[in-house]
C-alpha positions in Angstrom: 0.0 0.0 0.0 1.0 3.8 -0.7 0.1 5.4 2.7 -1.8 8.3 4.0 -3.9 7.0 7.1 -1.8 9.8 9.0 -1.2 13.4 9.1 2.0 13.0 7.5 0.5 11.8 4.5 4.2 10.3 3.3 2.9 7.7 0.5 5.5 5.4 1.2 5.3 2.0 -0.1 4.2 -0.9 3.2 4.4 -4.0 2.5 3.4 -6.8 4.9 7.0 -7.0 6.3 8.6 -3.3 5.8 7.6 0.3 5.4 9.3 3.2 4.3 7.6 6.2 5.8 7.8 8.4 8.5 6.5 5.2 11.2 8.6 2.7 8.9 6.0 0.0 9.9 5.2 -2.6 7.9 1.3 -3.3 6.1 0.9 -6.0 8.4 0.3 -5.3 11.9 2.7 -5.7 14.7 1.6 -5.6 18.6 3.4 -5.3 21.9 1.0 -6.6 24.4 -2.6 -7.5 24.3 -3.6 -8.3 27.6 -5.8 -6.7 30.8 -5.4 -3.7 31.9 -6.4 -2.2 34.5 -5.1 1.4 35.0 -7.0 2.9 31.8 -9.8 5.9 33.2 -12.4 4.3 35.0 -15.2 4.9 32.0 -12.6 2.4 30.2 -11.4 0.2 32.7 -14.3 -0.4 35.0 -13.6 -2.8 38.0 -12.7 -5.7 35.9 -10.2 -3.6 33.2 -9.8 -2.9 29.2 -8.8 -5.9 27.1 -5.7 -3.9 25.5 -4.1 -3.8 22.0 -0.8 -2.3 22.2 0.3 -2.3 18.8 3.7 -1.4 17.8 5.1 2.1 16.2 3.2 5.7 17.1 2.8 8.7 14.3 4.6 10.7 16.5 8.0 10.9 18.0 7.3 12.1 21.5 10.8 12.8 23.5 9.2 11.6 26.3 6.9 8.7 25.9 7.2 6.2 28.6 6.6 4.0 25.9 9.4 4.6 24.0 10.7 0.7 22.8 7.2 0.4 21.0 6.4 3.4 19.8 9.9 4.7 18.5 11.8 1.4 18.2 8.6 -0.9 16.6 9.0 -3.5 19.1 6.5 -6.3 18.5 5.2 -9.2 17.2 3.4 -9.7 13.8 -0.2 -10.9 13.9 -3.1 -11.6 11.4 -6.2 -10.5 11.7 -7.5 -13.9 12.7 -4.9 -14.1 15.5 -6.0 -10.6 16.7 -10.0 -11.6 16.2 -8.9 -15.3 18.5 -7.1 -12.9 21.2 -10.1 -10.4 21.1 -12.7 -13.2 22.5 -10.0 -14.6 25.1 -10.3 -10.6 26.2 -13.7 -10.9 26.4 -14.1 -14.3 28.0 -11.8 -12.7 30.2 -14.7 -10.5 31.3 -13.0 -7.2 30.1 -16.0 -4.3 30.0 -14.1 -2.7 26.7 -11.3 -3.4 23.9 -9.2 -1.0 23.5 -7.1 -0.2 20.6 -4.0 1.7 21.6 -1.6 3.6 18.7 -3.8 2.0 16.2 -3.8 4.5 13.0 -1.0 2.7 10.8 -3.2 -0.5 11.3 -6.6 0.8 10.6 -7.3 -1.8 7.7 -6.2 -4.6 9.1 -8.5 -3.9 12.3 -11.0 -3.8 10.0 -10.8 -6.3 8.4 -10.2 -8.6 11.7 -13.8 -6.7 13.3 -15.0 -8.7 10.1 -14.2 -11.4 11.7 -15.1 -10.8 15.3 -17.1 -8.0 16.4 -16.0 -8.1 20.6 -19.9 -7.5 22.4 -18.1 -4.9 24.5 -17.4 -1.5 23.7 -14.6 -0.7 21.5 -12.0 2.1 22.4 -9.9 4.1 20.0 -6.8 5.0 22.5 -4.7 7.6 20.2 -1.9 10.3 20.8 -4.9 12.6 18.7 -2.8 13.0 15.6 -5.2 11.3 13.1 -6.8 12.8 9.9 -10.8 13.5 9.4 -10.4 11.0 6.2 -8.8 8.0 8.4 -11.2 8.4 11.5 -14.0 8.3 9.1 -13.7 4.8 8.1 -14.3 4.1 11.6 -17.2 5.9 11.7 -19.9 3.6 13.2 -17.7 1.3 14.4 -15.2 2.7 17.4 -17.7 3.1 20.2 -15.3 5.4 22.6 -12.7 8.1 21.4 -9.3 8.6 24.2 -7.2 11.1 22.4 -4.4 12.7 24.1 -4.6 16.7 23.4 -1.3 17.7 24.7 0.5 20.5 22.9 -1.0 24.1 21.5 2.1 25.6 19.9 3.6 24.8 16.4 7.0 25.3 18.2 6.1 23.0 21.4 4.3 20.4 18.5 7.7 20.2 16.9 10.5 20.3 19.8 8.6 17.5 21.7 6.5 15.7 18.8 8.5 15.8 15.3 5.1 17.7 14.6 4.7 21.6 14.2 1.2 20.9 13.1 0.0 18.8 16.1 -2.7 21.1 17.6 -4.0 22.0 14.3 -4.8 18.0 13.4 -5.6 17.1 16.9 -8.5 19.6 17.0 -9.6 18.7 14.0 -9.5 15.3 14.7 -11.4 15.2 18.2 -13.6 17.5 16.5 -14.8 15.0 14.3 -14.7 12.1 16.9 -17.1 14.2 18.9 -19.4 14.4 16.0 -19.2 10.7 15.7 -20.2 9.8 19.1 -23.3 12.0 20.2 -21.8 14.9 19.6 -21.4 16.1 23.6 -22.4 14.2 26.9 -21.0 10.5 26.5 -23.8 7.6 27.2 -22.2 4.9 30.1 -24.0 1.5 31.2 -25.4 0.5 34.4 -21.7 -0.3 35.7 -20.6 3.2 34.8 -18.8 2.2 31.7 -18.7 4.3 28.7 -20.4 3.1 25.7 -20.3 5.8 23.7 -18.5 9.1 23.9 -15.4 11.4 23.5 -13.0 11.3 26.3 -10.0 13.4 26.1 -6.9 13.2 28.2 -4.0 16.1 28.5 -0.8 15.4 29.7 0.3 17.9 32.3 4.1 18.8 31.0 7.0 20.4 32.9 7.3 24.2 32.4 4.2 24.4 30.1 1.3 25.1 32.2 0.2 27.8 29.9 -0.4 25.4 27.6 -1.9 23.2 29.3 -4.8 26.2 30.4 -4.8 27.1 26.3 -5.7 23.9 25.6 -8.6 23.4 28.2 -10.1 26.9 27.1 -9.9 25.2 23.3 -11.8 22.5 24.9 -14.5 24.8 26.8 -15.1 27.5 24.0 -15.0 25.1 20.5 -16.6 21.6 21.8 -20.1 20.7 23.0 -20.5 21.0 26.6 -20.1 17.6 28.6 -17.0 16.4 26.4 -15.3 14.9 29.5 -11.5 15.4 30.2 -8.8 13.2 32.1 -6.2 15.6 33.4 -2.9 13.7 33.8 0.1 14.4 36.0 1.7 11.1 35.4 5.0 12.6 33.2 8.1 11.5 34.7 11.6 12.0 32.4 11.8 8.8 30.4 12.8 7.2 26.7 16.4 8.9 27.1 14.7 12.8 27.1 17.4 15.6 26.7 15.0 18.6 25.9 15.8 21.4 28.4 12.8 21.5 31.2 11.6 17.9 30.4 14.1 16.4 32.7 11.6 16.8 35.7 8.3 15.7 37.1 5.9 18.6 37.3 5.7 20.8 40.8 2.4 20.3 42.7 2.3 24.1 41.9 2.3 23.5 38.8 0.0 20.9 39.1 -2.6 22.9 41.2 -2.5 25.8 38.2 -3.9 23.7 35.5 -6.4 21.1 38.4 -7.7 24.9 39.1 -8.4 26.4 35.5 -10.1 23.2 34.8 -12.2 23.5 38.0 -13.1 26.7 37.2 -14.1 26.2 33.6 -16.4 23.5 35.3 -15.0 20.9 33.1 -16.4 17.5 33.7 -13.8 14.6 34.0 -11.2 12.8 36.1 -8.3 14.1 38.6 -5.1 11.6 37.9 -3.9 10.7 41.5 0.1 11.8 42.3 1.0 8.1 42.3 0.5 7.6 38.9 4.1 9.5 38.2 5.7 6.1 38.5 7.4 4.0 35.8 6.0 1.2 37.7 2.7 1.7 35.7 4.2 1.2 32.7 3.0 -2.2 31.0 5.8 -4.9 30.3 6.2 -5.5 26.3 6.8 -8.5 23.8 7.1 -11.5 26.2 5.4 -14.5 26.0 3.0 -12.8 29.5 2.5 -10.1 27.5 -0.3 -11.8 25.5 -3.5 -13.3 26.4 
């Protein structure tokens, strides 16, 4: 295939087993863990946890992501959609309330094509860093159940320093735009055990030093989508994948912290507080061993 499924729109040549563009990902999907998970916001995770696809590569090139052998390096494991579709039910007869599909965009035709196969009976979560085009997320219109986008940088200059991406806001509010329009357009729906079923949920990462983007970005959220579009404010970041960019090499202050949990208060967001412990690598999931899959 000649790809575009991304904002980077390279139309390199993927082949089953190589790929030339920005991701250099093959056509053929590769995944790090599929597995339980349990530390996902509670609309996703409920009491029992998400059944997780962590599939290898990212569109992005965070300096930070605690997932960095994955997402930079393509660690993984090849799989067909019939092994994915076989792992999906052991999810579910694992009692997981949703599937979640985690750094999913390069594979978006080969999850198709496996939801051909198996359509889980549990909600089905798009878990993405928010850099997507309209054109991508619209072939899974009708079919992703929850979006869990990450809005996390407003300028072109913060987009490229930390992402590779100078146009990251500009495609991430596109993008969640459009996933909002997909799923009810405002106040998600949840079930009788307070799991979402349908909805928008977007999460910000709280970074070191750039609290004024952090209240840009809530204001964005308040003044251009729907009232009730939920958001998890995060103040997991902790220095990790080797970061060297000036500022990054910290946790954030609970001053900091406070700044942003108060602007969000006070534009009466609804959402979720992320608790201090979750700055730990210790939540990070463990990658391509044989317990890392179902």
């Amino acid at each position: 295939m000649q790809c575009t499924l991304c904002p980077r729109q390279c139309g390199a040549l993927r082949t089953n087993d190589a790929g030339q563009g920005f991701c250099q990902l093959p056509e053929g999907m590769l995944i790090a863990r599929i597995a339980p998970h349990l530390w996902e916001e509670p609309p996703v995770s409920g009491a029992r946890g998400t059944g997780a696809v962590f599939f290898s590569g990212c569109t992005l090139r965070c300096a930070y992501c605690q997932n960095g052998d994955i997402s930079h390096r393509n660690a993984g494991r090849p799989f067909t959609p019939r092994e994915l579709a076989d792992a999906m039910r052991r999810l579910v007869d694992a009692g997981m309330h949703t599937i979640s599909f985690i750094t999913a965009t390069p594979y978006v035709h080969q999850i198709l094509r496996t939801l051909d196969l198996y359509r889980p009976p549990v909600p089905l979560v798009w878990n993405t860093s928010g850099y997507e085009t309209v054109e991508t997320l619209r072939m899974l219109d009708g079919i992703i159940d929850v979006y869990l986008p990450d809005l996390t940088h407003r300028s072109e200059a913060m987009g490229r320093l930390c992402a590779k991406a100078p146009d990251y806001f500009e495609r991430a509010s596109a993008a969640i735009t459009e996933m909002v329009r997909q799923t009810s357009a405002g106040s998600p729906q949840y079930n009788e055990e307070g799991v979402m079923t349908r909805g928008t949920l977007i999460r910000h990462l709280i970074l070191p030093g750039l609290t004024s983007e952090s209240i840009a970005l809530l204001d964005w959220v308040r003044d251009c989508l729907p009232a009730g579009v939920p958001v998890s404010l995060m103040r997991q970041y902790i220095p990790m994948n080797g970061v060297s960019i000036k500022g990054l090499d910290r946790s954030i202050t609970e001053r900091e912290y406070r700044r942003v949990r108060d602007h969000m208060l006070a534009l009466d967001l609804p959402g979720f507080l992320q608790e201090p412990e979750s700055a730990s690598a210790d939540f990070v999931p463990v990658f391509c061993r044989d317990e890392s899959y179902i």
